[in-house]
C-alpha positions as a printed Julia matrix, in Angstrom:
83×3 Matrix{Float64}:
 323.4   140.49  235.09
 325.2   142.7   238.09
 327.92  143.97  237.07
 331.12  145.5   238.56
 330.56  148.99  240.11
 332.42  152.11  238.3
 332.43  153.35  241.88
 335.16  150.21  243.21
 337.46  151.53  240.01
 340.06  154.58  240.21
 341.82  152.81  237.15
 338.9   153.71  233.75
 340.92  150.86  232.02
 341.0   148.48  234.46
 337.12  148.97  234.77
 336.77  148.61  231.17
 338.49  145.5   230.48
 337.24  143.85  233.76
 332.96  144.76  232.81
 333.8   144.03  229.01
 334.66  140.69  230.1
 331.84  140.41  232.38
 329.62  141.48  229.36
 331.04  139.19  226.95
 330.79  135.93  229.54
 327.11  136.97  229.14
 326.85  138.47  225.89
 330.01  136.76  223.32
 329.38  139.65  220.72
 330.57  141.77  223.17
 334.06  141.82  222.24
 336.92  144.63  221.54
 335.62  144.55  217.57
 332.3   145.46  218.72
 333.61  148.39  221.09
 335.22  149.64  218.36
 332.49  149.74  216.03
 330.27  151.34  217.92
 332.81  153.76  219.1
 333.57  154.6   215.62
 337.03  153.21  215.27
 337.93  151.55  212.05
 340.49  148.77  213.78
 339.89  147.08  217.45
 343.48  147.42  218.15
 342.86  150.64  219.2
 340.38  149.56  221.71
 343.21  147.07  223.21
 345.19  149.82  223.32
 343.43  152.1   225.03
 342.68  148.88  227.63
 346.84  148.55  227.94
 347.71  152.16  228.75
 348.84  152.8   224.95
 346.1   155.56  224.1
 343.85  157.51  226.03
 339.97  158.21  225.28
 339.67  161.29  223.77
 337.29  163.88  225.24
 334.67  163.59  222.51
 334.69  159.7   222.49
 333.95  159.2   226.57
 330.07  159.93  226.32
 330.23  156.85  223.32
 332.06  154.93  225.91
 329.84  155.43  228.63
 327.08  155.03  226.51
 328.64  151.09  225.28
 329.23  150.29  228.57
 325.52  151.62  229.86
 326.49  153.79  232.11
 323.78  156.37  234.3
 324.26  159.73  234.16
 326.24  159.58  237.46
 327.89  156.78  236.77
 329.06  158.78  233.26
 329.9   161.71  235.32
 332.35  159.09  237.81
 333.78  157.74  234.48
 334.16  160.93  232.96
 336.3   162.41  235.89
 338.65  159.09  235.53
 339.05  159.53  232.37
């Protein structure tokens, strides 16, 4: 599946909700609960939260975001910077 270049995105949320939708078409585990289990978070409405502007990523988390979303080192380095 091609997704969505991180490279067309200066918005990281915009970008996340947009690919986890592209995922999900593909892949329907792919949803907000499964972001935030493998990010570590107990309840996925802090994963929709973080897609509406509410909450940011902290520092620590954006390598387990890039890593969800299977971001390349450069692609983790562009994601990083928008975060």
């Amino acid at each position: 599946m091609k997704r969505t270049s991180i490279y067309n995105y200066i918005d990281y949320r915009k970008y996340l909700r947009e690919v986890q939708e592209q995922i999900k078409a593909q892949k329907p585990e792919f949803t907000v609960r499964y972001i935030a289990e493998k990010a570590g978070y107990k309840s996925p409405g802090h994963i929709t939260w973080i897609f509406q502007g509410k909450r940011n990523i902290p520092g620590k988390q954006i390598e387990k975001f890039a890593s969800i979303f299977e971001l390349k080192k450069k692609e983790t380095e562009y994601f990083t910077a928008l975060v």
